[in-house]
C-alpha positions as a Markdown table, in Angstrom:
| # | Residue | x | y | z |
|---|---|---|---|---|
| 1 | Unk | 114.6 | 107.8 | 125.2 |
| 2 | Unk | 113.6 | 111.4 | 123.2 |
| 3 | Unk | 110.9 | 111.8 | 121.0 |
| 4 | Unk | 111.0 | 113.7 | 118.3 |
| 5 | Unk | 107.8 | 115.2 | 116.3 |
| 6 | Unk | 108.1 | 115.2 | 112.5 |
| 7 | Unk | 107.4 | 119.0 | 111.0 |
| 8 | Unk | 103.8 | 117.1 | 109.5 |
| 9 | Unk | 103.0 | 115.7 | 113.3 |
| 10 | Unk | 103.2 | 119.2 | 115.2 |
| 11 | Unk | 101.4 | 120.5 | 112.0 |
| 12 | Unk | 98.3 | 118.0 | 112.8 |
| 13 | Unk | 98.9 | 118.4 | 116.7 |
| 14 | Unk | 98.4 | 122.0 | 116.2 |
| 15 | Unk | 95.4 | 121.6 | 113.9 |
| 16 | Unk | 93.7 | 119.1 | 116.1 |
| 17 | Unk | 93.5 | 121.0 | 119.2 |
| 18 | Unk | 92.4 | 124.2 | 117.8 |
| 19 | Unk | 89.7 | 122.1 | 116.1 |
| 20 | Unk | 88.7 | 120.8 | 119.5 |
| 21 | Unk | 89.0 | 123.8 | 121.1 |
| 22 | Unk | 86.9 | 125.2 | 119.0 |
| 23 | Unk | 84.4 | 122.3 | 119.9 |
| 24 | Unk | 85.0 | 122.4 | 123.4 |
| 25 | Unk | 86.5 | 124.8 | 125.8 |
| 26 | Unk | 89.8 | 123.1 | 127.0 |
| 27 | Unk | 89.2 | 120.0 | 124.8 |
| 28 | Unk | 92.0 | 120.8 | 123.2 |
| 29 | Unk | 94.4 | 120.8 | 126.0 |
| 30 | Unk | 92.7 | 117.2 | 127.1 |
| 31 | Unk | 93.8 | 116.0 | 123.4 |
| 32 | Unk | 97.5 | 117.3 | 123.7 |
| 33 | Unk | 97.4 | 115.8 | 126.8 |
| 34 | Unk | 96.2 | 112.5 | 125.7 |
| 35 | Unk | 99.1 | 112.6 | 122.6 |
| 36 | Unk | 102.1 | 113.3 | 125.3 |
| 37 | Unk | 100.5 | 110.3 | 127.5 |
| 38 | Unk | 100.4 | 107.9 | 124.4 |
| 39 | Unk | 103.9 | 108.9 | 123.2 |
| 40 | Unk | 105.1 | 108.2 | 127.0 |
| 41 | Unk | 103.6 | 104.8 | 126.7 |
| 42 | Unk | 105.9 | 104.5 | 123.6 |
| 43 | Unk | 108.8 | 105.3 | 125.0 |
| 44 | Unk | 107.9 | 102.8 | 127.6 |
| 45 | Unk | 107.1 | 100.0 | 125.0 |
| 46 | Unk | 108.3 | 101.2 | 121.7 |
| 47 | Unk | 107.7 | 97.9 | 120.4 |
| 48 | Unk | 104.0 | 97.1 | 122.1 |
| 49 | Unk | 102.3 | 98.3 | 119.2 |
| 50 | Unk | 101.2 | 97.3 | 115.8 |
| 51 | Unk | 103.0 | 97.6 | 112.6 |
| 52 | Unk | 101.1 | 99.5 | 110.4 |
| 53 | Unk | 103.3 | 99.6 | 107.4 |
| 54 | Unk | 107.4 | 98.4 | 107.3 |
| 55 | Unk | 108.8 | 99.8 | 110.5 |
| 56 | Unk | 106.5 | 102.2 | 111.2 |
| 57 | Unk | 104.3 | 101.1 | 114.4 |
| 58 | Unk | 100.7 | 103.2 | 115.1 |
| 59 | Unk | 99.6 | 103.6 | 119.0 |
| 60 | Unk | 95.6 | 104.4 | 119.3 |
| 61 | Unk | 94.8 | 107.2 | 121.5 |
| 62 | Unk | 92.4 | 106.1 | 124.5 |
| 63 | Unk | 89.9 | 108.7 | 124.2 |
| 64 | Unk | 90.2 | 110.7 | 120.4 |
| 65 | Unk | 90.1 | 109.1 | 117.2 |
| 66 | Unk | 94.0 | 109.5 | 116.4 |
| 67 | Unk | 96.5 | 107.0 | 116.3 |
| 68 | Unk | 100.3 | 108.0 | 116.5 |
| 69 | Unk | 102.4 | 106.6 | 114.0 |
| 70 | Unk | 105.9 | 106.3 | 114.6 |
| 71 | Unk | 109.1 | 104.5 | 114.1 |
| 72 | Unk | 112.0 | 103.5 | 116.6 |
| 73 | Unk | 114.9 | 104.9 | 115.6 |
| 74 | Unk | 118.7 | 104.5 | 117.4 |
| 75 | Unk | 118.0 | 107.4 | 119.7 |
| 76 | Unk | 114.6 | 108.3 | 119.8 |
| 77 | Unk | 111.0 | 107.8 | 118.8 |
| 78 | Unk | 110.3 | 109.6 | 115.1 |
| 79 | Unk | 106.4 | 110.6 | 115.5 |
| 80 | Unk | 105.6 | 110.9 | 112.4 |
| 81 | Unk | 101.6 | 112.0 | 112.3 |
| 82 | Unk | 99.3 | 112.3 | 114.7 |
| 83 | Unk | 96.5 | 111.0 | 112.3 |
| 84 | Unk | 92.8 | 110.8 | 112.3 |
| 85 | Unk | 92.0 | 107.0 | 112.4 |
| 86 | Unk | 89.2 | 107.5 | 109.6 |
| 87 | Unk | 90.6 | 110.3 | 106.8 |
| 88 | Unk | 93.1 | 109.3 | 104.4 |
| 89 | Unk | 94.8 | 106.3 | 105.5 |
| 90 | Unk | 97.9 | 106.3 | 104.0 |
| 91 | Unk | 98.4 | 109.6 | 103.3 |
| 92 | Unk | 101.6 | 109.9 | 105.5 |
| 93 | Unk | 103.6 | 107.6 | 103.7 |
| 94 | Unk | 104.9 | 110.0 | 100.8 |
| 95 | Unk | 106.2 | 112.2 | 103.9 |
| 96 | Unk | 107.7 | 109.3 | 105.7 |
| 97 | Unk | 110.0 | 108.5 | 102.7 |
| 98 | Unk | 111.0 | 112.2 | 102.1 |
């Protein structure tokens, strides 16, 4: 199965490893690395994680504070954010229905 990154998602993949590189030499790349492992384990198990709200599910990163929200769609996995698990909860959702 594909996955597919909302415009929002690489927007805060992009912001959240130049933030990390700036941290950390190659911190960044550890990060992206982390997202396409989680999003694998999606594809894998699409339906092993949570519901956070309606039919969009969120799968916790092992070693960042990010969660990947997504929904499972005919085709493909929808990422749609890569969110911090501790700013603006539910900040996504207005995106989600647009």
């Amino acid at each position: 199965m594909k996955v597919i990154f909302s415009k929002l998602a690489k927007q805060e993949l992009d912001d959240a490893t130049l933030f990390y590189n700036m941290e950390y030499s190659e911190l960044g790349k550890r990060f992206r690395q982390e997202v396409k492992a989680a999003a694998k384990r999606i594809v894998e198990y699409p339906e092993a994680w949570s519901v956070e709200r309606g039919e969009v599910r969120k799968c916790l990163l092992h070693k960042f504070p990010y969660k990947l929200l997504y929904s499972i769609e005919s085709e493909h996995i929808f990422i749609i954010a890569v969110a911090h698990q501790h700013r603006k909860p539910d900040y996504w959702i207005d995106e989600y229905k647009t």
